[in-house]
N, C-alpha and C positions, 0 to 999 in steps of 0.2 A: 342180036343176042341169041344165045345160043337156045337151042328147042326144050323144054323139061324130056325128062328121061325117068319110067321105071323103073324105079331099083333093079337093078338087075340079078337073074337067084341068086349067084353064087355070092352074096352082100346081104343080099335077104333077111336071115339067121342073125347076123351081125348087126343090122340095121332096128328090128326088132326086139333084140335087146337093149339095145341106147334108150329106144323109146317107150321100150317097159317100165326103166328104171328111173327115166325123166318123169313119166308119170307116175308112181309111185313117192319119187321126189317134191312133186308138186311144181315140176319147171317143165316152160315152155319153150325155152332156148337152151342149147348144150351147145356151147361153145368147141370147135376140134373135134366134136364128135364125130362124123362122117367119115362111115366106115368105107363106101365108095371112092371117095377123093383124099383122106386122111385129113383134112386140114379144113374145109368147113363147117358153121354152126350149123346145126340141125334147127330150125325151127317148127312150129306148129301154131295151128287154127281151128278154130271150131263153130260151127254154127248150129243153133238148136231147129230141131223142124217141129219138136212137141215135146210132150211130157214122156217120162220112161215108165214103161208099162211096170218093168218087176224093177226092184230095188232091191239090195240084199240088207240086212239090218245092220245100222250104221254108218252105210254109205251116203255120202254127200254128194248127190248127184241133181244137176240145174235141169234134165232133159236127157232126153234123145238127140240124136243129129249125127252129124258128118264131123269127121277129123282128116285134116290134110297137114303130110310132114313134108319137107324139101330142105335141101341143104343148095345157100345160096350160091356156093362157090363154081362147084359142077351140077347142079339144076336136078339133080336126081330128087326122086320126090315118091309117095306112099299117102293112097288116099282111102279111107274106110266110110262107108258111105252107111254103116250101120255101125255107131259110135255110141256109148255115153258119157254124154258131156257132164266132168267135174264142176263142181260148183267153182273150184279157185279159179277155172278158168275162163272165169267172166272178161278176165283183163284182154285174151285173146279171142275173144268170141266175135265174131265179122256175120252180117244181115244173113239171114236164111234164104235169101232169094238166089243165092249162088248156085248155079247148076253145072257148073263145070267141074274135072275130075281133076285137071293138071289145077296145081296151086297160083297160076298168075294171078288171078283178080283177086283169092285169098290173101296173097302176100302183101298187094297193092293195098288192101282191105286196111288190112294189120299197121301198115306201114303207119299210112294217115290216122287210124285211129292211134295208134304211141306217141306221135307226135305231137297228140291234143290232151295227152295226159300229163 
């Protein structure tokens, strides 16, 4: 299988906004989104590591944590490791114990937990 890959810059800018407006959306998958390959989903994960210090009034926020994006098709991927985590996104939330930066054991994570929903 082929290696994950950082987004690369010139994707960047294009990549960032998919995932601005997924989150905003309240969606953890964008389908064709993938501005690297045209034609893969974008998906996402999040794991909490604690509570979030500041909150701005209104915000629905479960924590702090890590967010990891990839697009399955060509393995490009986007990881923020100073994230906060939305409450909707309890559905993708995978163990805290993850310390890796590429999304494999995220994905894997995700996988088996959808399957059990």
């Amino acid at each position: 299988m082929t290696e994950w890959v950082s987004v690369f810059p010139d994707h960047y800018s294009a990549w960032r906004g998919i995932v601005n407006q997924a989150l905003q959306r309240q969606e953890a998958s964008i389908d064709g989104g993938c501005p690297v390959c045209g034609g893969g989903p974008l998906l996402m994960a999040f794991t909490i590591d604690g509570p979030a210090r500041r909150v701005a009034p209104g915000e629905r926020i479960a924590g702090r944590g890590r967010r990891w994006e990839w697009c399955e098709s060509c393995r490009a991927f986007d990881y923020d490791r100073e994230s906060l985590v939305p409450e909707w996104a309890a559905a993708v939330t995978v163990p805290e114990s993850l310390g890796l930066r590429d999304p494999s054991e995220a994905a894997r994570l995700l996988a088996e937990k959808l399957k059990e929903q």
